[in-house]
N, C-alpha and C positions, 0 to 999 in steps of 0.2 A: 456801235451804240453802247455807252457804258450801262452795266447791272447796277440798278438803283441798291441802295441799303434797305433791311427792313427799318419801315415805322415801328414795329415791336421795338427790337430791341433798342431804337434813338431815343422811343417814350421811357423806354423802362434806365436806360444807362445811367442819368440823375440816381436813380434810386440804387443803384449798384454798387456804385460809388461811396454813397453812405454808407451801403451795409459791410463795404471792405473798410472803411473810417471806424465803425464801429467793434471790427472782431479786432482790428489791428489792435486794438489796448487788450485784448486777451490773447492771441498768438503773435507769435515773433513772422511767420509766413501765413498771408493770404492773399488767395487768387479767385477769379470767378472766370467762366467761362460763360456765355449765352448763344446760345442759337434758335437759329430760324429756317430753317431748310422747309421748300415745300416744288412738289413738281408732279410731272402727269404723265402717265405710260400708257401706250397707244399699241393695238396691236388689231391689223386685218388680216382673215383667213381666208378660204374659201368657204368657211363653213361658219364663220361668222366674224363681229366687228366686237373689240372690247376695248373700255377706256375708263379708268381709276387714278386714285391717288396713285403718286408714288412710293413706294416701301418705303424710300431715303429720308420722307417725311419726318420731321421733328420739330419741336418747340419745346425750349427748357434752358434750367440755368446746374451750372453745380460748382460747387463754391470747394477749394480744398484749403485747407488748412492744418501747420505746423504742429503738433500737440505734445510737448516734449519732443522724443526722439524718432516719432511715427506720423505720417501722414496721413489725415483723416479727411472725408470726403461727403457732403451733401448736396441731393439732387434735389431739385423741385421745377414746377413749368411756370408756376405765377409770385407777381412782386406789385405791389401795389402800396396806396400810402395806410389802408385798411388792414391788411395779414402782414406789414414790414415788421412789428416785434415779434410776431408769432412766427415771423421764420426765421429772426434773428436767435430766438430762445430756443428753438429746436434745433439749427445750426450747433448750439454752444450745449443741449443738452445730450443728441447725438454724438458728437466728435467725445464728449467726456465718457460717455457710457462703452465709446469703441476702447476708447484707453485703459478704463477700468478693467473690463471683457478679457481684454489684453494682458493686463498683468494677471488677474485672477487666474486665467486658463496657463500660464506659464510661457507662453507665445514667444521666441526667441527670434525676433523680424531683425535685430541687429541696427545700431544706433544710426540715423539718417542724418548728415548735415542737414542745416539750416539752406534753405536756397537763396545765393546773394543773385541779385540781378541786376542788370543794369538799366538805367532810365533810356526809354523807349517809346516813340509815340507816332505809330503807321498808322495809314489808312490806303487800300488797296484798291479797286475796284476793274473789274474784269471786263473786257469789250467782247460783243456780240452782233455779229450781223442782224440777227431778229433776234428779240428775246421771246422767250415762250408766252408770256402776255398780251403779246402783239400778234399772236397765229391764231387765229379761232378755230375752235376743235376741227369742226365743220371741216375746212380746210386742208387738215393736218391729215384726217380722214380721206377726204378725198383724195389726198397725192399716193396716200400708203395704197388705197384701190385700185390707182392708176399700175403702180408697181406690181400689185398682184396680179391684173389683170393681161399684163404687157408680157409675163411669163408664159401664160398658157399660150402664144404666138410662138414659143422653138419648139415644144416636144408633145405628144398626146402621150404621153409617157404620165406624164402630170398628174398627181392624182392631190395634191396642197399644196399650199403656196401659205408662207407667211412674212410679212411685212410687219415690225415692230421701232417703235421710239418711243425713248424714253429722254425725255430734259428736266433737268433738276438745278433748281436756285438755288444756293448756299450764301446765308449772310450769318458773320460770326463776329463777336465781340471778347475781347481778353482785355480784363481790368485786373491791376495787382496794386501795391502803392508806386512802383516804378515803371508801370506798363501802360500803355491805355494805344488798343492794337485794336481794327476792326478790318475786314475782309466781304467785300460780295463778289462773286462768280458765279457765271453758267456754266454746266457740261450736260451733255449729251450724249447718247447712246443708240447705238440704230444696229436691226439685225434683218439679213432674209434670209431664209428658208425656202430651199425645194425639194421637195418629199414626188419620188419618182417611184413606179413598179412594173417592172414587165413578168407576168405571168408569175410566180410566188416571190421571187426576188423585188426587196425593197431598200431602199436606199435615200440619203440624202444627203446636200449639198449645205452648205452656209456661209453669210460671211458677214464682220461686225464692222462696226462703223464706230469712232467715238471725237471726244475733241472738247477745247473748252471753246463749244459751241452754241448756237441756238437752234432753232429748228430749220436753218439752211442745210444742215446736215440731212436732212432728207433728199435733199436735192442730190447729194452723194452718191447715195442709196440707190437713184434711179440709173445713173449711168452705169450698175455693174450686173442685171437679172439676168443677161444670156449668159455670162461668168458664172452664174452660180448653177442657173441651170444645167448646164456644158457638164457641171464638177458632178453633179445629182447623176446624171446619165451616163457618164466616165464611171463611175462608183460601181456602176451594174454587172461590168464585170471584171470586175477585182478578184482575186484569186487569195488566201493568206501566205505569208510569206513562211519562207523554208528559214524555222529560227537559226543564228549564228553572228558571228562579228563581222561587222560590214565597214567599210569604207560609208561616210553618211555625207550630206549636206540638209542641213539643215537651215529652213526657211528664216526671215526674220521673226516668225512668228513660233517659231516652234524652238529657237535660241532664247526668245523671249521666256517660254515656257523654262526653258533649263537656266538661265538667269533668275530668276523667280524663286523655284522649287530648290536649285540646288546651294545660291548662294545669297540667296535672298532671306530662306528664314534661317538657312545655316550661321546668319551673322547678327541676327538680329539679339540684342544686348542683353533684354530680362533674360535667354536661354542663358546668357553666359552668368548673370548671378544665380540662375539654379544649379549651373552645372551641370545642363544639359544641351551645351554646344560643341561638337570637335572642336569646330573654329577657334576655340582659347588657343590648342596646344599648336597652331598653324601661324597665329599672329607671327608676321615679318620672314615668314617662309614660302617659298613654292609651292602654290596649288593646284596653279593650271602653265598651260605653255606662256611662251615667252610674249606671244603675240597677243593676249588677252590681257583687257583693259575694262574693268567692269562698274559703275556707276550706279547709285544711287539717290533720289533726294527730291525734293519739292519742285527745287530751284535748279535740277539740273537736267529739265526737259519739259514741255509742254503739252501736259497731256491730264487726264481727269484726274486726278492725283498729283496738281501743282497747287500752290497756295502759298501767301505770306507768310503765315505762322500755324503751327500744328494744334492740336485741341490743349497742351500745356501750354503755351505765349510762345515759345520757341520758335523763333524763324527758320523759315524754311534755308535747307541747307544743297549742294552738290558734293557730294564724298565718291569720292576714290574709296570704292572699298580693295580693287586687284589692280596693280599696273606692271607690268611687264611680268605677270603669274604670278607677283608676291604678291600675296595675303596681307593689306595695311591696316583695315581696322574695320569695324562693325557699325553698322547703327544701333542707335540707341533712342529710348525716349529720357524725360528728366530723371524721373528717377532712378531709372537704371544709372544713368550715368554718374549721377551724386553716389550713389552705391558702390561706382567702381573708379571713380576721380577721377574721372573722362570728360570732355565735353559732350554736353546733348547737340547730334544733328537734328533735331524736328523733326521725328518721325514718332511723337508720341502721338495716336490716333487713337481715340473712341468712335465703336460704331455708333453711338449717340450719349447724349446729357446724361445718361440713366448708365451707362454702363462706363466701368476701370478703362484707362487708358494703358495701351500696352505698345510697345517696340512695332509698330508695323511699317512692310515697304510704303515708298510713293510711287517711283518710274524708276521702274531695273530694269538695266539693260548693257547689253556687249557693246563697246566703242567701235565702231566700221576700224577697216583696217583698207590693204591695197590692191587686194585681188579682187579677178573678174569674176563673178557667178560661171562664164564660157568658160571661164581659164580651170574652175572648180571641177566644173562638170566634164572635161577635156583630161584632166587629171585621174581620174576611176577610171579603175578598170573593172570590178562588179560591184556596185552598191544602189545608194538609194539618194533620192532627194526626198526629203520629207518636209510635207506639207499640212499646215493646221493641225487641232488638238484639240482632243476631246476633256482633258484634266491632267492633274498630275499629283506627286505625290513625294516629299520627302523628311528623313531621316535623322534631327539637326544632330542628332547623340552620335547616331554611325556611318551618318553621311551614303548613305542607299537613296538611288531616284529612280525613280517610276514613273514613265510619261506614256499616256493613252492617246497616240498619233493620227490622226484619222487616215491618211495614206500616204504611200511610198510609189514615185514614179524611178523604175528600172532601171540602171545605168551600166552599158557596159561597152568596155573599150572606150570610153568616151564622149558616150552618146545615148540617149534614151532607147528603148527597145518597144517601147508603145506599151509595155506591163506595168497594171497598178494591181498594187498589195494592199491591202487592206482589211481590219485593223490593223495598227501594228502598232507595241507593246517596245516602249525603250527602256535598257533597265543598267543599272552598276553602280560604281563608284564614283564617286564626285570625284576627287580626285583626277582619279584614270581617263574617266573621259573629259574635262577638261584640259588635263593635259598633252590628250591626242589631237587637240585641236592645231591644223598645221595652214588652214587659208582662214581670210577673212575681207569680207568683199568690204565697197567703200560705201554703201547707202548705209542708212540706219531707217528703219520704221517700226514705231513703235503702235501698239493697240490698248488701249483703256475701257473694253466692252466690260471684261469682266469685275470680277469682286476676291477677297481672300479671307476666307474663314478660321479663328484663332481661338484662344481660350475655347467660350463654350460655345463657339460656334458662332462669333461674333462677328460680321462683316464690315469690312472697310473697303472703297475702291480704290485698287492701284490699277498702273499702266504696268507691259515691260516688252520687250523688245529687243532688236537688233540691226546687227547684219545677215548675211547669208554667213554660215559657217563649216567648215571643212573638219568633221572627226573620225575617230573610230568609236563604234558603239556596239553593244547587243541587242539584239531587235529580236523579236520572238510574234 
């Protein structure tokens, strides 16, 4: 079923469109952005049932415009034929007063091209099995109870259980004088939770769901609770691991993690106009082994973090950022890329109308290669398979990663030994460990549960992903 567009923003577009007629006889660039995002997060406990907006919630416009040699930028939520001068004269009194601010304080931002673009005119719309509209809470409730409940059937171990979903409507609009681009899409998001204790030891299991879905994704959800269970119970007696360099494999989701963290903001383009990315001095060199092929972009996987065009008008892109370990090029958003005479791949993202858009991933992730997971795990002789992730953490200035693993299932000779480690702390060089990578299986699975925090803390959703991958690391 296709995602209807919002009425907002089809009522408001007529009036858009004037007010970009109208700055255009005072800037040489202007654009507007609108959006309408709105959706509902659903979460059952054992200890109780909660159901709200969703954070991803928005409604707003923000118009950027050319102003000499600087790009200046105003946000507001309503447009009407009643406040249209009063937000056109605030538009034109703001953007001067940033200029002025600008030269007065001595502000040295360095002179911006003009943005040429080309005449452009999509319209997208995203299909869904049920759209969230179509599910009454009621409903939505009762399946997540069922889930909850269907747990406490493997273990009296069990002391919570959580069932969560969240689905979110995004409809967006991009007017310039050569653009008129509009986009609606579903995605979803689905998590359990099992929270286990025998006698002071406590432990838990989890696992995400995501998808440009509707609330069929629950449906997901229900065929994996003895999975997560099993993981919760397994956990209890985990041991920590004796730190040192290990032979590793590393799950699709936990390659995902070190695609993300090490070379996902290691490349992202604003760092390269501060001067605060290795990745400049790496352009068109070896980073990783021969066998890594690393991908980035809108357009180059299907996951909550796919779309027509970015929050600047920019279509969504697939960039090669690594093919055969060379290092080819970075993403960027528009202005980075004007800044450094690049092309923008779309991956200019604001977490909403109100906040700068800046360089962010969409779906990172390692390309499958030709090896078997058996053939991997056949291949050790003491290491680990590591699975799922609690966060991570990287470097883009000195390239250091820091991954928070949830656990490591034992390998030796070949073969698993029944020992789980857990936490366990993955840490080094991008670099080094990229280029110890020596297998790489042929699935790819990517995940889009989470979110990625920037500037000041500003969230966007990406996906990322993998294969199963064969390296050397330090685990501590």
């Amino acid at each position: 079923m296709k995602v209807q567009d919002s009425a907002f923003l089809l009522k408001v577009k007529p009036l858009l469109k004037r007010l970009i007629s109208e700055l255009s006889k005072d800037y040489d660039y202007v654009s507007v952005l609108g959006t309408d995002v709105s959706g509902k997060s659903y979460s059952v406990l054992t200890t109780g049932i909660s159901l709200s907006d969703s954070n991803w919630t928005e409604r707003g416009f923000v118009v950027r415009v050319f102003n000499e040699s600087i790009y200046s930028e105003y946000s507001f939520n309503e447009l009407s034929e009643e406040n249209f001068k009063q937000v056109l004269n605030n538009i034109r009194e703001e953007t001067e007063k940033s200029l002025r601010n600008s030269k007065a304080k001595g502000f040295h931002t360095g002179k911006y091209p003009c943005v040429m673009e080309e005449k452009i005119v999509k319209h997208f719309n995203g299909d869904v099995v049920t759209p969230l509209e179509f599910s009454r809470p009621s409903e939505i409730i009762e399946k997540l109870t069922s889930i909850k409940d269907k747990a406490y059937e493997y273990t009296d171990l069990l002391v919570n259980f959580m069932a969560a979903y969240e689905g979110v409507t995004v409809s967006k609009l991009f007017i310039s004088p050569n653009k008129d681009l509009m986009q609606s899409y579903m995605w979803s998001q689905g998590y359990t939770y099992a929270i286990v204790r025998k006698e002071s030891n406590t432990r838990y299991g989890y696992k995400s769901y995501s998808g440009l879905k509707g609330t069929e994704l629950i449906d997901e959800m229900s065929k994996d609770i003895k999975e997560v269970v099993d993981k919760a119970v397994m956990l209890l007696d985990a041991v920590p691991i004796e730190p040192g360099m290990y032979d590793v494999i590393c799950s699709p989701e936990v390659a995902g993690l070190i695609a993300h963290e090490a070379f996902g903001h290691g490349v992202e383009m604003d760092m390269f106009v501060k001067n605060r990315a290795k990745a400049v001095e790496y352009l068109n060199k070896p980073v990783a082994s021969k066998l890594v092929e690393m991908h980035d972009g809108a357009r180059a996987a299907e996951e909550v973090s796919s779309y027509l065009f970015d929050d600047e008008g920019t279509l969504g892109t697939d960039t090669t950022i690594i093919k055969e370990g060379i290092l080819l090029t970075g993403i960027s958003d528009l202005l980075s890329a004007l800044k450094l005479g690049t092309k923008p791949t779309g991956n200019g993202k604001r977490e909403s109308f109100e906040r700068k858009a800046y360089t962010r991933m969409t779906n990172t992730f390692f390309s499958p290669g030709n090896d078997s997971l058996e053939e991997m795990i056949a291949s050790i002789e003491h290491g680990y398979l590591l699975e799922d992730y609690y966060s991570g953490m990287e470097d883009p200035k000195n390239w250091g990663i820091q991954c928070m693993i949830a656990y490591g299932r034992e390998i030796r000779n070949g073969k698993f030994t029944g020992k789980i480690v857990s936490p366990v702390v993955m840490t080094g060089y991008v670099p080094d460990l990229l280029q110890s990578i020596s297998m790489i299986s042929g699935e790819l699975r990517l995940s889009g549960s989470g979110a990625c925090g920037k500037g000041h803390k500003e969230w966007v959703k990406v996906s990322s992903g993998g294969p199963y991958i064969k390296a050397k690391a330090r685990l501590g």
